[in-house]
C-alpha positions in Angstrom: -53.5 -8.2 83.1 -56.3 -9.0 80.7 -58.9 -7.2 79.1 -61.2 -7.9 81.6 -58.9 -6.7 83.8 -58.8 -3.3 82.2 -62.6 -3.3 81.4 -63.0 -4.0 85.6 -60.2 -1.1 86.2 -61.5 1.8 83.9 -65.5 0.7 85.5 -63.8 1.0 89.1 -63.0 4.6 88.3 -64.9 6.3 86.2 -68.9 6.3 86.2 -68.7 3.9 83.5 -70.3 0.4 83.8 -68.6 -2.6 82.9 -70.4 -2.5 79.2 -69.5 0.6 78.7 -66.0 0.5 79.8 -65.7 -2.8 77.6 -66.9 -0.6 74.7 -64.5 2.4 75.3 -61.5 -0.6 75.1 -63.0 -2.5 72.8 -62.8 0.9 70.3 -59.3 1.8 72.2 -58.0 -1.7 70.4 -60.0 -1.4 67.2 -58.6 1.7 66.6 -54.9 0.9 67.0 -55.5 -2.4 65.0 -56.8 -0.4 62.4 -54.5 2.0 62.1 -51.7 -0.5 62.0 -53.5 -1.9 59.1 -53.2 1.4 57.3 -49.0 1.4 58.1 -49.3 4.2 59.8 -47.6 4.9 63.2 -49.2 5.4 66.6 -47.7 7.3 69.4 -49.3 7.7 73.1 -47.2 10.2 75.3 -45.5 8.9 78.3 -46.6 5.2 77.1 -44.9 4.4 73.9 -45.2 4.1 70.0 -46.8 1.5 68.0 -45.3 0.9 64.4 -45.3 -1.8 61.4 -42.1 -2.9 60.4 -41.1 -4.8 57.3 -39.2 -8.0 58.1 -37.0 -9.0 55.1 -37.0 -12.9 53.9 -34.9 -15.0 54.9 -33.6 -19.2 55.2 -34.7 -20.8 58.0 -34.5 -24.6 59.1 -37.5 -27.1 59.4 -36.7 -28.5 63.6 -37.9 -31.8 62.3 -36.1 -32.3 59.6 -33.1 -30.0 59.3 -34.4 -29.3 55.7 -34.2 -25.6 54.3 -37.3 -23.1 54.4 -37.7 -20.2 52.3 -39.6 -17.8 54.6 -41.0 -14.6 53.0 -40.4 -11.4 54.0 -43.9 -10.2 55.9 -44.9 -7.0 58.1 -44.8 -7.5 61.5 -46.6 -5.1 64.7 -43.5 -3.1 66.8 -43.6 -1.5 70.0 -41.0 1.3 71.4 -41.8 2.3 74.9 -41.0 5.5 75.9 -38.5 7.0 78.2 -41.0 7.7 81.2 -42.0 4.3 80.8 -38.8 2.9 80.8 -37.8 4.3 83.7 -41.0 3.6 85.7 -40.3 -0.3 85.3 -36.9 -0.1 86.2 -37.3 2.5 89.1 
C-alpha cells in the first residue's frame, strides 16, 4: 500500500476529497517525522509505537574489498507493534 493508496482510502470514506485527505496524511507523517526528530516516542493504541534508538559503532567489512570499516554509531527509526496488531496478522 502506498500513500496514494491511503490518500484514495481515507477519500473513499469520509467526505474528504482526495486533496484534502492527502493533506490530513501528509500532516499525519509530518508529525511523526517530526517528532522522531525531537527523540521523543510515539505511541498509537491498538497500532504500535514508534521510537529512536541509538545504534552503537561498530567494524564492518568493505564486500569489495574485505578491508575494515569503521562505522559510527548513528540513531536509527524503531517500530514495536502492539499486541492487537500482532495478533490480527497472525489470526
Amino acid at each position: 500500500m502506498t500513500k496514494a493508496d491511503i490518500v484514495e482510502e481515507i477519500a473513499a470514506r469520509t467526505k474528504l476529497n482526495k486533496k484534502e485527505s492527502f493533506v490530513v496524511v501528509d500532516l499525519i507523517i509530518e508529525n511523526i517525522k517530526n517528532t522522531l526528530a525531537e527523540g521523543k516516542k510515539i505511541e498509537i493504541r491498538g497500532f504500535g509505537s514508534f521510537k529512536v534508538k541509538q545504534r552503537g559503532e561498530r567494524m564492518a567489512r568493505n564486500p569489495r574489498t574485505g578491508e575494515a570499516v569503521h562505522v559510527p554509531a548513528k540513531l536509527v527509526p524503531y517500530f514495536k507493534p502492539s499486541k492487537l496488531l500482532k495478533e490480527r496478522i497472525n489470526g
